[in-house]
C-alpha positions as CSV (number, residue, x, y, z in Angstrom):
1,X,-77.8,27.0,-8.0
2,X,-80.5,29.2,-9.2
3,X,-82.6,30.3,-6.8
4,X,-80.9,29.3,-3.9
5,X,-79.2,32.2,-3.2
6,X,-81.3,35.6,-3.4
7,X,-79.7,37.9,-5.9
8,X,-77.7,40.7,-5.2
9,X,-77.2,42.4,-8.6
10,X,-79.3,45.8,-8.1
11,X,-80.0,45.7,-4.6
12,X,-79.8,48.6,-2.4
13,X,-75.8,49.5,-1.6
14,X,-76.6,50.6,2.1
15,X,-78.0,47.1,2.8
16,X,-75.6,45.4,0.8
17,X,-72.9,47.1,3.1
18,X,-75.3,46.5,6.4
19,X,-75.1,42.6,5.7
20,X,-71.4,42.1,4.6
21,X,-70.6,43.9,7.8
22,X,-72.9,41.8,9.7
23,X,-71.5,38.2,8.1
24,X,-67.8,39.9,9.2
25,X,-68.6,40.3,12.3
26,X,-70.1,37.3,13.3
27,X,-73.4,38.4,13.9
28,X,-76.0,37.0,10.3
29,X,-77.2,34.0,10.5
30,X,-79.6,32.8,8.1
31,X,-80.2,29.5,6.2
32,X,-78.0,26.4,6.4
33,X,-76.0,28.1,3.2
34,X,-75.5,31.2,5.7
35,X,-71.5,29.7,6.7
36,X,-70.8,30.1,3.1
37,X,-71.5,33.9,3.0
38,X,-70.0,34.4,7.1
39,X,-66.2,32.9,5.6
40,X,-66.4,34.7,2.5
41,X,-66.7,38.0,4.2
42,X,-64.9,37.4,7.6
43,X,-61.7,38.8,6.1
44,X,-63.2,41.7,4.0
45,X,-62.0,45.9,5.3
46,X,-64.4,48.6,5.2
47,X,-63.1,49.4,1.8
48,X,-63.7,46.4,0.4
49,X,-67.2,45.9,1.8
50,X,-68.0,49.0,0.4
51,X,-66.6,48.3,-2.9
52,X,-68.5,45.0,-3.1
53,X,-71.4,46.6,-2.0
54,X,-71.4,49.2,-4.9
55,X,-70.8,47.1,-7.6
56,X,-73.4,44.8,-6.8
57,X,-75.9,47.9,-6.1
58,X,-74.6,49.0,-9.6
59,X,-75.2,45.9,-11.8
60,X,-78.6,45.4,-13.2
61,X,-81.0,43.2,-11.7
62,X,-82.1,41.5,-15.2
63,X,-79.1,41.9,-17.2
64,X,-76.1,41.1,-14.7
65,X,-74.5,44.4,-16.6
66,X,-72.9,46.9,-15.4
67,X,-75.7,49.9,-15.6
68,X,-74.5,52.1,-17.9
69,X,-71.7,50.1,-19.2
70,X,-68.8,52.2,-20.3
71,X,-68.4,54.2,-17.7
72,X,-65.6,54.5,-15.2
73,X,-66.4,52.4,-12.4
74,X,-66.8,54.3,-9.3
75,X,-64.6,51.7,-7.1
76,X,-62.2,49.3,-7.9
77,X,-61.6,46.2,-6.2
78,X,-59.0,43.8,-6.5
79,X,-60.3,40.3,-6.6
80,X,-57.3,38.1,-5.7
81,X,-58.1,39.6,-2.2
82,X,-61.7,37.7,-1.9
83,X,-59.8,34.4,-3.3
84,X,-60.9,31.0,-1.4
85,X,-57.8,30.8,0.6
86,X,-59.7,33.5,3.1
């Protein structure tokens, strides 16, 4: 599935947060793929959209690491609320 999907690991946090909010609300479109993204985030609070958002904005864009590993994350997030039954 490489390539299919643009990466998110290191990209901006304000746009992350911009385009979660715009697949909630109904309003992103996109490519054919684009349902998979609007279901996924349909659900998500303000919280967790910004939680998303940082830890993606946070993770290195070659690596897939945390930057600066060892450190206290700045937001948790609890993952069994983004589970498929959304």
């Amino acid at each position: 599935m490489e390539g299919r999907f643009p990466p998110l690991a290191g990209q901006d946090e304000a746009y992350l947060i911009t385009q979660l909010r715009l697949w909630r609300d109904g309003v992103r479109g996109g490519t054919e793929a684009y349902n998979l993204m609007r279901v996924a985030a349909q659900e998500l609070e303000e919280e967790e959209i910004e939680a998303l958002a940082a830890w993606y904005a946070a993770l290195d864009p070659e690596t897939g690491e945390i930057a600066g590993a060892g450190e206290a994350p700045r937001r948790r997030i609890n993952p069994m609320r983004l589970s498929a039954d959304h």
